[in-house]
C-alpha positions as CSV (number, residue, x, y, z in Angstrom):
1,X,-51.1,-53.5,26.2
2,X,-50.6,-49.7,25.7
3,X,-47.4,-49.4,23.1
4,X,-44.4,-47.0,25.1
5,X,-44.5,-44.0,23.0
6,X,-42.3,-43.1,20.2
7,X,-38.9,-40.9,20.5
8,X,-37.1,-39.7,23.9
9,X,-38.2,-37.7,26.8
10,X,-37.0,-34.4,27.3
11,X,-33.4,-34.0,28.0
12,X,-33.1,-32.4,31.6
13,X,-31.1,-32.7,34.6
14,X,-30.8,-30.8,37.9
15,X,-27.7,-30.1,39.9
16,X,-27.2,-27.8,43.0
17,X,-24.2,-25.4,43.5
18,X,-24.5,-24.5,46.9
19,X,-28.0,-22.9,47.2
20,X,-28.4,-22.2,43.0
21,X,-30.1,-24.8,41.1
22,X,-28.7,-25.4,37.2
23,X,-30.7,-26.9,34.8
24,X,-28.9,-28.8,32.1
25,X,-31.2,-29.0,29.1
26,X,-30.4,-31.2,25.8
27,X,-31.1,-29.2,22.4
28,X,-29.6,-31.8,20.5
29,X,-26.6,-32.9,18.7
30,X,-24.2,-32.8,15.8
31,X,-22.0,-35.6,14.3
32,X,-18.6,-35.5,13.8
33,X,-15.7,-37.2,11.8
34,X,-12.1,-37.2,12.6
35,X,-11.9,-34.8,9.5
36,X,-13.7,-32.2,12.1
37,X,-10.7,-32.0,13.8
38,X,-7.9,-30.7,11.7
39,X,-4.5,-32.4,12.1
40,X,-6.2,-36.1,13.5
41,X,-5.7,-38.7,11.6
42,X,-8.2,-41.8,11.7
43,X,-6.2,-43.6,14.3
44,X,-6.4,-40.3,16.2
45,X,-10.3,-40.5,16.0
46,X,-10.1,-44.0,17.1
47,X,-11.3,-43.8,20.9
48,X,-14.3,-41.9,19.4
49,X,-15.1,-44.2,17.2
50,X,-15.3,-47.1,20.7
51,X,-17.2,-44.2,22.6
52,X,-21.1,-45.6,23.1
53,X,-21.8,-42.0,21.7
54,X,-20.4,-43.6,18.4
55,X,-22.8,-43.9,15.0
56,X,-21.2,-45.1,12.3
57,X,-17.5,-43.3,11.5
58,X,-18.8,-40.4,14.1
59,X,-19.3,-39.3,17.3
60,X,-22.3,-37.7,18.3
61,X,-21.5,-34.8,20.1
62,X,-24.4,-33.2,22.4
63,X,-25.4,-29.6,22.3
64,X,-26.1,-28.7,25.7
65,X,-27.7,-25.0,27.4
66,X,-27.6,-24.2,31.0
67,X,-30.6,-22.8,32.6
68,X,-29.7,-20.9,35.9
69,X,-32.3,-20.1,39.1
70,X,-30.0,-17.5,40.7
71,X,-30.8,-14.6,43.5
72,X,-34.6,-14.9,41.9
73,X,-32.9,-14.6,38.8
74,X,-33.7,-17.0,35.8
75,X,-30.2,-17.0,33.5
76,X,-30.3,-19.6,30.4
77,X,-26.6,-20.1,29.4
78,X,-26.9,-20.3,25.7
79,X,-30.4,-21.0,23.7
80,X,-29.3,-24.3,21.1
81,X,-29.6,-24.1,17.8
82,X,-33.2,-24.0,16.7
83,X,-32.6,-21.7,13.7
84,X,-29.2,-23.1,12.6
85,X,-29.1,-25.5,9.5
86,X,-28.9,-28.4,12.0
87,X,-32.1,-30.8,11.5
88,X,-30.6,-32.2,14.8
89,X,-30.9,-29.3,17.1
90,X,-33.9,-27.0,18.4
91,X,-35.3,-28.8,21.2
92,X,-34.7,-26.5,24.0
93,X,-38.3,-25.0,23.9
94,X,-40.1,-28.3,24.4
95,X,-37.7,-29.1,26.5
96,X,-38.2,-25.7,29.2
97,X,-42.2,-26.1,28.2
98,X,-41.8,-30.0,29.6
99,X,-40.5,-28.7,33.0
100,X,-42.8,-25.8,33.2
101,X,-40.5,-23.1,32.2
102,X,-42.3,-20.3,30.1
103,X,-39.9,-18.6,27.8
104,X,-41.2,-15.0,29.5
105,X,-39.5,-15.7,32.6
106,X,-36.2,-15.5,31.5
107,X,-34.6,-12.4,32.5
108,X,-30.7,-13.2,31.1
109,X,-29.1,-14.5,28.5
110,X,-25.6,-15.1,28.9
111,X,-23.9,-16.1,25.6
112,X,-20.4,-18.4,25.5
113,X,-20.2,-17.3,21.9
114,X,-22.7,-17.0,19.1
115,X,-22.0,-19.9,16.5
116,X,-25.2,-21.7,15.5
117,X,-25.5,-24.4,17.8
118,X,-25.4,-21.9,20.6
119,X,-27.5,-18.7,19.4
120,X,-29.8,-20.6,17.5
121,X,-32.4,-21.0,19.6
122,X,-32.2,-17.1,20.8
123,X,-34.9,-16.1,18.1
124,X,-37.8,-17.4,15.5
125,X,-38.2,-18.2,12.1
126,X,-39.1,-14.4,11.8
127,X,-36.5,-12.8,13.6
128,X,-38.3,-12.3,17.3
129,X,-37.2,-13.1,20.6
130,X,-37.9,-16.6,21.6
131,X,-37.5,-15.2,25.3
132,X,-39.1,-11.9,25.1
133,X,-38.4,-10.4,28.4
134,X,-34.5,-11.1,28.4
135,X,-31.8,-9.2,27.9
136,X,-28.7,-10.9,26.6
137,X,-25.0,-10.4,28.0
138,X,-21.8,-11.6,26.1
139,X,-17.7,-10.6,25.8
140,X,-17.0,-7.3,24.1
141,X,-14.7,-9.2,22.0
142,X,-17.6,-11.5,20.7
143,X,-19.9,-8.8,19.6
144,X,-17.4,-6.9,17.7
145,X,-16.1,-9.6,16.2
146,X,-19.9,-10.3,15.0
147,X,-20.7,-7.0,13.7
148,X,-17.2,-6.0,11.8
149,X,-18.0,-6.3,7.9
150,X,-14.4,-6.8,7.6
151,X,-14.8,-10.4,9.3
152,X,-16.8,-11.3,6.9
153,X,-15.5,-13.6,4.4
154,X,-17.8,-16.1,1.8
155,X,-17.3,-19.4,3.9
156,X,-18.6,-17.9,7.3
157,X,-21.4,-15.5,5.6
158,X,-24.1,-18.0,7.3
159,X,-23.1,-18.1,10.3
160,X,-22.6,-13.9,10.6
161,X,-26.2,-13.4,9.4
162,X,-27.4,-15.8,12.3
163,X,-25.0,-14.2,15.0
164,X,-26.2,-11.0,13.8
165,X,-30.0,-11.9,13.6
166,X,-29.9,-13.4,17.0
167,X,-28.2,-10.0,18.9
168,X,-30.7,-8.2,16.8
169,X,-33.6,-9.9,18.2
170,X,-32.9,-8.3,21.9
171,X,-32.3,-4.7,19.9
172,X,-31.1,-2.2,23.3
173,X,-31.6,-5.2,25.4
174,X,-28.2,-6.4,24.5
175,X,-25.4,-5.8,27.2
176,X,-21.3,-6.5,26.9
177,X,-18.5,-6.6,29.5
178,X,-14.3,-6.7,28.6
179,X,-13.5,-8.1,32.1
180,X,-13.7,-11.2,34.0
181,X,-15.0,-11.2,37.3
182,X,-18.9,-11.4,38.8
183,X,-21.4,-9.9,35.7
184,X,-24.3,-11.0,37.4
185,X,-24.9,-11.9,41.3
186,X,-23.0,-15.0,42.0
187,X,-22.1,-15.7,38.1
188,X,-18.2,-14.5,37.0
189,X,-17.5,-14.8,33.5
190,X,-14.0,-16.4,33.0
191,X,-12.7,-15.3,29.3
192,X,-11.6,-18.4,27.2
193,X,-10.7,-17.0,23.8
194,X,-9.4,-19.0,20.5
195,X,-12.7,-21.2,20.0
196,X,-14.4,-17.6,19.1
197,X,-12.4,-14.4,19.5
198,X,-14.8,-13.6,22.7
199,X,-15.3,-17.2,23.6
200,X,-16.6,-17.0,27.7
201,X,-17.2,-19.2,30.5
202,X,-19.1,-18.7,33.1
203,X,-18.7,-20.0,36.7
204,X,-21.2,-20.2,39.3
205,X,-20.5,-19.7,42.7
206,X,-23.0,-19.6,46.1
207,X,-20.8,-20.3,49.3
208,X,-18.1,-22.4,49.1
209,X,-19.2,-24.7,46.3
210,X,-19.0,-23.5,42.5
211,X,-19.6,-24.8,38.6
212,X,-17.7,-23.9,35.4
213,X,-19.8,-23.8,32.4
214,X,-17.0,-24.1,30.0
215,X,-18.5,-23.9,26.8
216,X,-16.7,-25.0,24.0
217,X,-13.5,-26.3,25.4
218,X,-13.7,-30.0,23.5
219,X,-16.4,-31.0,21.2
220,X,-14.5,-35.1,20.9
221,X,-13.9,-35.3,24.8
222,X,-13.3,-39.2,24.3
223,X,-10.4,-37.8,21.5
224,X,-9.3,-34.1,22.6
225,X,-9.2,-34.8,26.7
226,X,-6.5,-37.3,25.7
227,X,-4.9,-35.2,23.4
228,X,-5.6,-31.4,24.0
229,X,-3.5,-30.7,20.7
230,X,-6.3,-31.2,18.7
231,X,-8.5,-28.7,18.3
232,X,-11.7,-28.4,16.2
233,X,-12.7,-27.1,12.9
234,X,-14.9,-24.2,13.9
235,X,-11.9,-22.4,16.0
236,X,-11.3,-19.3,14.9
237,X,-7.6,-19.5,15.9
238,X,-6.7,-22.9,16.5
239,X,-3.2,-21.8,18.5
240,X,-5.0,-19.1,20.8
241,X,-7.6,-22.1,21.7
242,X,-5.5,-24.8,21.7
243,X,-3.5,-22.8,24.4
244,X,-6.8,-22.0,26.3
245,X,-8.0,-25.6,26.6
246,X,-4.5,-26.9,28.1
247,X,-5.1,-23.7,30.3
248,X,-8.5,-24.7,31.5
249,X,-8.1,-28.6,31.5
250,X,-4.6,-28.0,33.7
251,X,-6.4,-25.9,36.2
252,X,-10.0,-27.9,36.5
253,X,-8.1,-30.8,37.2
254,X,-5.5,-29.2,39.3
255,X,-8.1,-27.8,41.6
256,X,-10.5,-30.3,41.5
257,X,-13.0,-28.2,39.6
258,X,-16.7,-28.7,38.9
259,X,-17.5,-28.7,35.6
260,X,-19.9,-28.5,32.5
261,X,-19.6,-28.0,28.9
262,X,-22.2,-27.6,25.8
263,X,-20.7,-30.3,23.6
264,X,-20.1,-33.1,27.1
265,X,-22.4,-36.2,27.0
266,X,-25.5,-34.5,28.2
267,X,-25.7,-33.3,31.2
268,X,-22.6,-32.4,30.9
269,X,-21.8,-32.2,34.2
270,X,-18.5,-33.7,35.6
271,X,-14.6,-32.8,36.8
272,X,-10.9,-33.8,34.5
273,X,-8.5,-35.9,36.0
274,X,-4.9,-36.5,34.4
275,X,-4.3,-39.2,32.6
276,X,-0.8,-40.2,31.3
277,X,0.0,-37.2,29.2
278,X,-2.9,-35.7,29.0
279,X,-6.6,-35.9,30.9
280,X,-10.2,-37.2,31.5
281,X,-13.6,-36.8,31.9
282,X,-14.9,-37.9,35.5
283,X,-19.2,-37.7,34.3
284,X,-20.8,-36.7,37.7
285,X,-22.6,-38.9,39.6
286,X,-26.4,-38.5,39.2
287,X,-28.2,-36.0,41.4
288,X,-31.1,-37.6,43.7
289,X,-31.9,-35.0,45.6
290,X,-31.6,-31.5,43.5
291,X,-34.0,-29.4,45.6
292,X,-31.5,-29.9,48.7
């Protein structure tokens, strides 16, 4: 008998919104410890720790992009973290070369911000575009932020140079807006500020059906959906995001949202319901019939 073969297949999923097709593609993970999130306690990190997504005293949280087929547009909503200093991360190009997706046919990059785990995967080992032919689009706020030598301090030095080396990498292809509303046809960005200073979302919208590709809301969900006080050690201002994630988790369950997010158990793809005093993840169903 043939032996299965070794590791996992690619990490992809296909949803529909409306007549758009979104991709949800698995670049990897990180694991976290309750000492990631500043102000838990262990008990606090306690319904991570019985999450199946559990290994050892942390949760492995996914790192999820978003690949977009749009108005014969192809838009990839983040790139992983291929270049980061994650061993765990940089799978996105086997992954879009597994489904037949050639790195050329990109045409936008839309960035939710540009920490590792996120812009990554938006150039090589020697500093060229992984996708060539794309221009990349993120939030004013984010790009200054980025490129302001005043910002940099000796504890986020690392993760400057790779910000910087990735917008680099797309030289006078590199585009940014100040305002929310529709950036591209049928994609609104929707700013969600405290995780990064130009932290964005971007929601998807053909007819009367729509997605919100949140970003990094909650990296815990199992711990921070429960308790939206708790934010994560990588915000920049942990009151400004705080403030945005009860914003964002109030109004997706409110109105019944569709939603995804780069650090949900891949896909990603699901709505928040209340619970008690604070919320939960409802994980979509899984799509049978993505091409309609």
């Amino acid at each position: 008998m043939k032996p299965l073969s070794t590791g996992q297949f690619p990490g992809v999923h296909r949803r529909r919104v409306g007549d758009v097709t979104v991709t949800a593609l698995a670049d990897g993970y990180v694991d976290l410890s309750w000492e990631h999130l500043p102000g838990a306690s262990a008990d606090d990190f306690s319904p991570a720790l019985s999450s199946p997504f559990t290994v050892g005293e942390t949760y492995r949280s996914s790192i999820n992009a978003y690949l977009v087929d749009i108005g014969g547009q192809r838009v990839l909503i983040d790139t992983g973290g291929a270049q980061s200093a994650y061993a765990s991360l940089g799978n996105l190009e086997s992954t879009l070369a597994a489904i037949g997706v050639d790195p050329d046919s990109i045409d936008v990059i839309l960035m939710t911000h540009l920490h590792a785990d996120h812009a990554g995967g938006a150039f090589d080992a020697e500093g060229r575009p992984v996708f060539a032919n794309a221009r990349m689009m993120m939030r004013a706020e984010e790009y200054v932020h980025y490129h302001d030598d005043a910002e940099v301090t000796d504890a986020n030095r690392a993760s400057v140079t790779l910000a910087r080396r990735a917008v680099a990498a797309y030289g006078g292809k590199v585009t940014t807006f100040d305002t929310d509303g529709e950036i591209l046809p049928g994609i609104a960005s929707v700013f969600l500020p405290g995780h990064t200073p130009g932290h964005t979302g971007y929601r998807i919208e053909s007819g009367d059906d729509e997605l919100l590709i949140w970003g990094d809301i909650v990296h815990v969900p199992p711990v921070q959906f429960a308790n939206p006080s708790l934010g994560v050690a990588f915000d920049a201002d942990r009151a400004l995001a705080e403030k945005t994630r009860r914003m964002i988790l109030e109004d997706a369950a409110m109105h019944n949202l569709k939603i995804a997010g780069m650090h949900l158990p891949f896909p990603g793809f699901g709505s928040v319901e209340r619970a008690g005093k604070g919320y939960r993840f409802a994980s979509a169903s899984y799509e049978y019939t993505p091409d309609g």
